[in-house]
C-alpha positions in Angstrom: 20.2 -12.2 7.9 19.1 -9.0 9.6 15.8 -9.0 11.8 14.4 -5.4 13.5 13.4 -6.2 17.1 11.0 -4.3 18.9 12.3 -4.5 22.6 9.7 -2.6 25.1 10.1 -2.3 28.8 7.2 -3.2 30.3 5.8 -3.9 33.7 7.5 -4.5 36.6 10.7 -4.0 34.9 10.1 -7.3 32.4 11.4 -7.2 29.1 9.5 -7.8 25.7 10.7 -8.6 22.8 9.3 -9.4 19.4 10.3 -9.7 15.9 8.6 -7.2 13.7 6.8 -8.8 10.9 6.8 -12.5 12.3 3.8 -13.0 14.0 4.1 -15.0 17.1 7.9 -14.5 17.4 8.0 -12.4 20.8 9.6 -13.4 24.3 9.9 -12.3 27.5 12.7 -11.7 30.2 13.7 -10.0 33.7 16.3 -8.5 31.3 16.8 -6.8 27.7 19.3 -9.5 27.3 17.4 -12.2 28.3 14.2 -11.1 26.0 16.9 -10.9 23.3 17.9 -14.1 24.0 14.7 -15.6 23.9 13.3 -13.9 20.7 16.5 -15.2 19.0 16.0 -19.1 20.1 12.1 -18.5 19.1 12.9 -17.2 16.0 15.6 -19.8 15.2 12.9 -22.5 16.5 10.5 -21.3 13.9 13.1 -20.9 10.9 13.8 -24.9 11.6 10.4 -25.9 10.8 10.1 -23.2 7.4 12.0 -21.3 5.2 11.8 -17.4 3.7 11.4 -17.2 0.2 11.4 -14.1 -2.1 8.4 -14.1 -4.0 7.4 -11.2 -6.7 3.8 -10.6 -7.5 2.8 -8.7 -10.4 0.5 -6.2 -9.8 -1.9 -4.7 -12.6 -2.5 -1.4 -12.7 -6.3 -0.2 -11.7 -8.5 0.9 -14.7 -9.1 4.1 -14.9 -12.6 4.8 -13.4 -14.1 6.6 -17.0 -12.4 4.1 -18.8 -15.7 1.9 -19.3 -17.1 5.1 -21.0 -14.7 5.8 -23.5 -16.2 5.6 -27.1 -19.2 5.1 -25.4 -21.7 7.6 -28.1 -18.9 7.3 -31.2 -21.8 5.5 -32.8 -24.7 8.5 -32.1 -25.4 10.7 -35.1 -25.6 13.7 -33.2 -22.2 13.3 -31.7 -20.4 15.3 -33.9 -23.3 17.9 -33.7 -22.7 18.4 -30.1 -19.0 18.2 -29.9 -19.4 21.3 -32.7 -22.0 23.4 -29.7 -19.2 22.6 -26.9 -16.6 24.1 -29.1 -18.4 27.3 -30.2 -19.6 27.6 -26.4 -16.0 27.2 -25.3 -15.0 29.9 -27.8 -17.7 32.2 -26.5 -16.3 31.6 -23.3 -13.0 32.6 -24.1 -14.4 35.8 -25.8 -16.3 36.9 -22.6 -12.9 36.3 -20.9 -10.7 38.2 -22.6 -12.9 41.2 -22.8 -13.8 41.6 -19.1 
């Protein structure tokens, strides 16, 4: 198995190194090599006492943020009245449009 290693050089010419993504898995040394060394028998420490498991979670897909008002006046009288004025106003609009 692959792991990314961040390896920064730090003071006095000591050597960090530290597993990306495993929390506590860093070490230190007076060399790269030896910081590599070190993360590796940390990380192979660790691995002894757990294990790394795929694991899928399904996500669900957010509702839409007017979804809760669909269909919300399909039950008012007038609802057909006014969807008839927002047409004919839209149509005027379009008139004034093309004849400017």
């Amino acid at each position: 198995m692959t792991y990314y290693v961040l390896v920064e050089n730090g003071k006095q010419g000591r050597y960090t190194a530290t597993i990306l993504g495993w929390p506590d898995c860093t070490a230190h040394g007076a060399t790269r090599q030896e910081a590599l060394t070190r993360v590796r028998q940390v990380l192979a420490t660790r691995l002894t006492r757990a294990e790394v498991i795929p694991l899928e979670i399904e996500q669900s897909a957010p509702k839409h943020p007017w979804l809760k008002f669909a269909g919300m006046f399909s039950n008012d009288p007038l609802f057909d009245e006014v969807l008839a004025e927002i047409e004919n106003y839209r149509r005027e609009l379009d008139v004034d449009t093309v004849a400017a």
